[in-house]
C-alpha positions as a Markdown table, in Angstrom:
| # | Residue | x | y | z |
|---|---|---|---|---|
| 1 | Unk | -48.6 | 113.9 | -40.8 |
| 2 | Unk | -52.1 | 113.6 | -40.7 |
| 3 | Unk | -52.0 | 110.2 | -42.1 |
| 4 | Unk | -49.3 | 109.4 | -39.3 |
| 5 | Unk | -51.2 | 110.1 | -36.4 |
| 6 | Unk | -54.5 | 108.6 | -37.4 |
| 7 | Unk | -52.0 | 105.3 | -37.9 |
| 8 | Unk | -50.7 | 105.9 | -34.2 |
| 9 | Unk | -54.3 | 106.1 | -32.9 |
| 10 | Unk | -55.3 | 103.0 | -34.5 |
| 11 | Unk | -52.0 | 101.3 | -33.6 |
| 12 | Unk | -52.9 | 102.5 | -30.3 |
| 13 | Unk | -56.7 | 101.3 | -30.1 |
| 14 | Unk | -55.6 | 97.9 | -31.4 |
| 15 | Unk | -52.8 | 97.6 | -28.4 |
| 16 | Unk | -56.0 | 98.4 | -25.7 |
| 17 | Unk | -58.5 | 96.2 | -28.0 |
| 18 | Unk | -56.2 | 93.3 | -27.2 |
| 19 | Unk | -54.5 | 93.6 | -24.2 |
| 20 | Unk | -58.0 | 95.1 | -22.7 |
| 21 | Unk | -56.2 | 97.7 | -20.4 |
| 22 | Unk | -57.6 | 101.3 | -20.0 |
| 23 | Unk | -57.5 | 104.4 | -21.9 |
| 24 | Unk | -55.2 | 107.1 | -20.3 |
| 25 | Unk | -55.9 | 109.8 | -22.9 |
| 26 | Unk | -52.8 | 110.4 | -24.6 |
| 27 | Unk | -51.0 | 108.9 | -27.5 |
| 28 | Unk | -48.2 | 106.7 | -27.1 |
| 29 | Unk | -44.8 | 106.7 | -28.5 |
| 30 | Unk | -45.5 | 103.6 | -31.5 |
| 31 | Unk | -42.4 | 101.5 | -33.0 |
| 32 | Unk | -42.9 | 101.7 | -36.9 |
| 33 | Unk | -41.0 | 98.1 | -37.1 |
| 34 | Unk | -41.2 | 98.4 | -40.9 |
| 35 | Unk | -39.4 | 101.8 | -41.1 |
| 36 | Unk | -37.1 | 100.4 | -38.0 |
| 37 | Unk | -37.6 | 103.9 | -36.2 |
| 38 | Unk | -39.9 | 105.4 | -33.2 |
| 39 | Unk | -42.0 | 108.2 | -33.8 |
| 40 | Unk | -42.6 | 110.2 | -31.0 |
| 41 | Unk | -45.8 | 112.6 | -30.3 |
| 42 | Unk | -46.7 | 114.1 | -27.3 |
| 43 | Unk | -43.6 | 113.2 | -24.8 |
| 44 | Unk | -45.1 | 113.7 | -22.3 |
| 45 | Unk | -48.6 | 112.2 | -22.7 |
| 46 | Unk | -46.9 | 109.1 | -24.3 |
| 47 | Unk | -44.5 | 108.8 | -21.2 |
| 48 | Unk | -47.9 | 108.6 | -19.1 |
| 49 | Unk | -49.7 | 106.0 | -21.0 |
| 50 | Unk | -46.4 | 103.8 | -21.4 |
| 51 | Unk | -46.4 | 103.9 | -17.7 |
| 52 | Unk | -50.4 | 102.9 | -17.0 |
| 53 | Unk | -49.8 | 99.9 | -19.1 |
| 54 | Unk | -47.6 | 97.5 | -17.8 |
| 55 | Unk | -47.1 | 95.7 | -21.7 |
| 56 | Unk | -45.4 | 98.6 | -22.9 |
| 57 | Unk | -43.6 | 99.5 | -19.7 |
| 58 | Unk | -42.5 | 96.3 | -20.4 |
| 59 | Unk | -41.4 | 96.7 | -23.9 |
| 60 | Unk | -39.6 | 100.3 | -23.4 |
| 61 | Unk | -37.9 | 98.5 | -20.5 |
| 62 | Unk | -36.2 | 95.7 | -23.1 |
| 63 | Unk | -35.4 | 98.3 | -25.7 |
| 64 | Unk | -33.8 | 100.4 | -23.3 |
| 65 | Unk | -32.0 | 97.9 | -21.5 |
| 66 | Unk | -30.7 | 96.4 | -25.1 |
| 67 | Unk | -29.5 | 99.7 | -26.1 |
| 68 | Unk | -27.5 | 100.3 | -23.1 |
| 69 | Unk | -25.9 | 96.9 | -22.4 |
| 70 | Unk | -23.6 | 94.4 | -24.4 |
| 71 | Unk | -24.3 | 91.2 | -26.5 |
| 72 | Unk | -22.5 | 88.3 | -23.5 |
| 73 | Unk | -20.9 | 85.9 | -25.2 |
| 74 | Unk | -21.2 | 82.4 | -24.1 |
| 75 | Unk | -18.3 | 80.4 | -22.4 |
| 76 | Unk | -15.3 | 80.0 | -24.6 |
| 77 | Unk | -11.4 | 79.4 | -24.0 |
| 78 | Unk | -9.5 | 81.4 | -26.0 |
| 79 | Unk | -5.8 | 81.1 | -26.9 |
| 80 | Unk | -3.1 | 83.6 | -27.6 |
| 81 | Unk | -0.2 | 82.6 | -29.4 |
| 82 | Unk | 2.1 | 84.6 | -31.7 |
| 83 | Unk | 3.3 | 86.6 | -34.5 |
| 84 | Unk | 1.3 | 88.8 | -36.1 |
| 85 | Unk | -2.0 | 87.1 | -36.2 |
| 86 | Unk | -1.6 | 87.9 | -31.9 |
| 87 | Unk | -1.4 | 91.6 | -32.9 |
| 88 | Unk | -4.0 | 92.2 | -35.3 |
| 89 | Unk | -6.3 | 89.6 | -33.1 |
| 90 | Unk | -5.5 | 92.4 | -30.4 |
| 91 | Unk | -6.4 | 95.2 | -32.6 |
| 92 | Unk | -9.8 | 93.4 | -33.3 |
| 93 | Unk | -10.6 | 92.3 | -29.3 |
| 94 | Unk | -9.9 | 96.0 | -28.3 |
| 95 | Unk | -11.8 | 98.3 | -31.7 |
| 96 | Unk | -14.7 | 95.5 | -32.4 |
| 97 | Unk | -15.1 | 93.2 | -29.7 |
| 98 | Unk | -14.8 | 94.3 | -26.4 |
| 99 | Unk | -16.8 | 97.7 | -26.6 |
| 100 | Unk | -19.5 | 95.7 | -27.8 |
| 101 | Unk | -19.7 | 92.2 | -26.6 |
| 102 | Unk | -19.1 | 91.1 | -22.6 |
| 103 | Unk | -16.3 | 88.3 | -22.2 |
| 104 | Unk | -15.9 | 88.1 | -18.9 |
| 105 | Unk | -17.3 | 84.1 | -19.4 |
| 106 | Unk | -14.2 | 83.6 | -21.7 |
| 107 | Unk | -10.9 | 81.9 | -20.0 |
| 108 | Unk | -7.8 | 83.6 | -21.6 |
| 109 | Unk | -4.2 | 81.3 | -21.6 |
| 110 | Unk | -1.1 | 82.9 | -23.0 |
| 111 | Unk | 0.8 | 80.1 | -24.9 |
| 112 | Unk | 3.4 | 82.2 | -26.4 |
| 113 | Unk | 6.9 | 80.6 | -26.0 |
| 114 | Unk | 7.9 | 82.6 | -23.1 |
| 115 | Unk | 4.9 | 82.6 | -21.1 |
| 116 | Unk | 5.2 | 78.6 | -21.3 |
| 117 | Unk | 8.7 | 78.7 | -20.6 |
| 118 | Unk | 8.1 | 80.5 | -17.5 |
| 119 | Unk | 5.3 | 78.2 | -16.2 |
| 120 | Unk | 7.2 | 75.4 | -17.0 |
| 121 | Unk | 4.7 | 74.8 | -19.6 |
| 122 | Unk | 2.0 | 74.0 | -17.0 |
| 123 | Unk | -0.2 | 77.0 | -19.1 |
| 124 | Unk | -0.7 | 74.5 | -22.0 |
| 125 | Unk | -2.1 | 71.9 | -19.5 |
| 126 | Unk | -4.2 | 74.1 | -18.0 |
| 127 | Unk | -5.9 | 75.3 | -21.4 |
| 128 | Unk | -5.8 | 71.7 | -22.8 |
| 129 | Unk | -8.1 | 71.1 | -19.4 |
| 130 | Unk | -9.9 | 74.2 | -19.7 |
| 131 | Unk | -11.0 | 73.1 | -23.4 |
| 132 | Unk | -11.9 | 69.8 | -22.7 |
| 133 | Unk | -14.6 | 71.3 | -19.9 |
| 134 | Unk | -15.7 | 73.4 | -21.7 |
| 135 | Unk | -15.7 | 72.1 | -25.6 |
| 136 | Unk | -15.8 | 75.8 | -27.3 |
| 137 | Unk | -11.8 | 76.9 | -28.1 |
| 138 | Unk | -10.6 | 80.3 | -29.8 |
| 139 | Unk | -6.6 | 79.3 | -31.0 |
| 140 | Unk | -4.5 | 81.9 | -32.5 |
| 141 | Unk | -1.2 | 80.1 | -33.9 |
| 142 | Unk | 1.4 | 79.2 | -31.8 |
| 143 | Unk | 4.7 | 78.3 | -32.4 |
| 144 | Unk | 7.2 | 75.3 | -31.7 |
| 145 | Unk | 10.5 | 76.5 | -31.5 |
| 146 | Unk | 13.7 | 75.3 | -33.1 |
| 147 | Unk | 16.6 | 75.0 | -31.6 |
| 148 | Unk | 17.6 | 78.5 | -32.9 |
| 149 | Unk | 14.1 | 79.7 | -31.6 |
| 150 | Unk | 14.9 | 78.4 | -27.9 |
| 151 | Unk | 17.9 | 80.0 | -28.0 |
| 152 | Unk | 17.4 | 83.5 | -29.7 |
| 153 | Unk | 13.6 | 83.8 | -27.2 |
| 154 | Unk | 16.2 | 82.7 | -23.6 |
| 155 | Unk | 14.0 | 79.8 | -23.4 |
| 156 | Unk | 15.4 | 77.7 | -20.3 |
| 157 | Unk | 14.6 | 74.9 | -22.7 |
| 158 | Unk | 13.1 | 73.3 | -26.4 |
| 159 | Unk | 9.4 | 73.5 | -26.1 |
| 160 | Unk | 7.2 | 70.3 | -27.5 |
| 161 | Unk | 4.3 | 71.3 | -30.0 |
| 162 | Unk | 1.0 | 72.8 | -28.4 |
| 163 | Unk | -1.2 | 71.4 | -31.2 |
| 164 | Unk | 0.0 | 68.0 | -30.1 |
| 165 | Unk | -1.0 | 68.3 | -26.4 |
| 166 | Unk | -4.1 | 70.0 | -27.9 |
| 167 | Unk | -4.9 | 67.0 | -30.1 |
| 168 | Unk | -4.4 | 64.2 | -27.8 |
| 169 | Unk | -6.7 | 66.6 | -24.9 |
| 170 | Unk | -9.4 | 66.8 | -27.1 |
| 171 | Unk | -9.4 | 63.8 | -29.1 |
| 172 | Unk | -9.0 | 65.9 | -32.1 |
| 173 | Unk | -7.7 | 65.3 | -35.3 |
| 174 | Unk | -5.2 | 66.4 | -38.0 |
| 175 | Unk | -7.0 | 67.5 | -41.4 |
| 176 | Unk | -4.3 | 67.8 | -44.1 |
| 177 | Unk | -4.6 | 69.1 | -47.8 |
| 178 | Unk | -2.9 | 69.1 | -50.5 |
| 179 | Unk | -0.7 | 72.1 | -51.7 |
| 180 | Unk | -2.4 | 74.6 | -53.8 |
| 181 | Unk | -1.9 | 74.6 | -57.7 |
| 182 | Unk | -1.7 | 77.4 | -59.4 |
| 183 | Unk | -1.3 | 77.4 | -63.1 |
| 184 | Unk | 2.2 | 79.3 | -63.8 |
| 185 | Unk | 3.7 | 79.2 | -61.0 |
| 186 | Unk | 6.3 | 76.3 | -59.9 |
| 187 | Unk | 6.2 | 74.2 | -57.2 |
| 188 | Unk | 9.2 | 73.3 | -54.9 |
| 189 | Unk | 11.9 | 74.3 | -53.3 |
| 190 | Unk | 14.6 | 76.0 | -55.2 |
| 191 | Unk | 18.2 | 75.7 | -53.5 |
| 192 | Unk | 20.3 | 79.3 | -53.2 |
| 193 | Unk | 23.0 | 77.3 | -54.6 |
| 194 | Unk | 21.2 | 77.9 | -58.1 |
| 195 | Unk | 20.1 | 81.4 | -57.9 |
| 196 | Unk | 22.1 | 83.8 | -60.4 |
| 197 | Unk | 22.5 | 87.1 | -58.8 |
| 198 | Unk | 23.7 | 89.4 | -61.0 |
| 199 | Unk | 25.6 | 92.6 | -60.0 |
């Protein structure tokens, strides 16, 4: 402790040394930035010299204010689509973004089926635009129904692809690959006409 102490005090002389402001005859509280803690002596004292020096007024202002408040996120247009990459990218917005990061820059556009179909698709235009002014996208997938799809979902009627709109908005591109090999296992479609079930 001993050996603490004297370290605050020169810590402290150091600070007045180069920021030539005047003693108020009381240790401060000092940030050990190597240990990444604060070490606090003399609340009371400290409090009063923080507040006779406007530097670390300053200082304890910013840590205080970072502690309290969120990371803001830049401006970003992000996408919901659907399936289960929707729920678990719900799960993830509500436990590890939101209570930590502000998004109130981002611009949010449902383009699950339904929510297109009842907007008469003019949701996809609007994020295609939105994306374009912007030029920073989150997409989760969407889906381009089949006929079967349109039906089972009540669509009024068979939705085009998204990705295309998206593509031809943003002057993007498709990046294809090639299927992935593994060593074992065949490749290709296998027709139920061949299976043998056994009973």
């Amino acid at each position: 402790m001993p050996i603490m102490v004297s370290l605050l005090r020169a810590s402290v002389q150091a600070l007045q040394r180069a920021a030539a402001l005047p003693t108020c005859g009381a240790l401060a509280t000092v940030r050990l930035v190597g240990e990444g803690r604060s070490v606090m002596l003399q609340r009371a004292a400290a409090n009063k010299f923080v507040a006779c020096h406007p530097v670390l007024a300053q200082q304890q202002q910013r840590w205080m204010s970072a502690a309290k408040s969120k990371m803001v996120a830049p401006k970003m247009v992000y996408i919901g689509g659907e399936e289960m990459t929707s729920y678990c990218m719900q799960l993830i917005m509500e436990k590890w973004i939101k209570p930590h990061v502000d998004t109130t820059s981002w611009e949010f556009y449902d383009l699950s089926c339904k929510n297109r179909d009842a907007t008469g698709d003019q949701v996809l235009k609007d994020a295609v635009e939105a994306g374009a002014r912007i030029g920073a996208i989150f997409k989760e997938p969407t889906i381009t129904p089949s006929a079967e799809q349109t039906k089972s979902m009540g669509l009024k009627r068979q939705l085009p692809s998204p990705n295309g709109a998206m593509r031809r908005g943003w002057n993007g591109v498709t990046i294809s690959r090639d299927t992935i090999h593994i060593k074992g296992l065949k490749l290709g479609y296998v027709p139920w006409s061949t299976w043998h079930v056994c009973f």
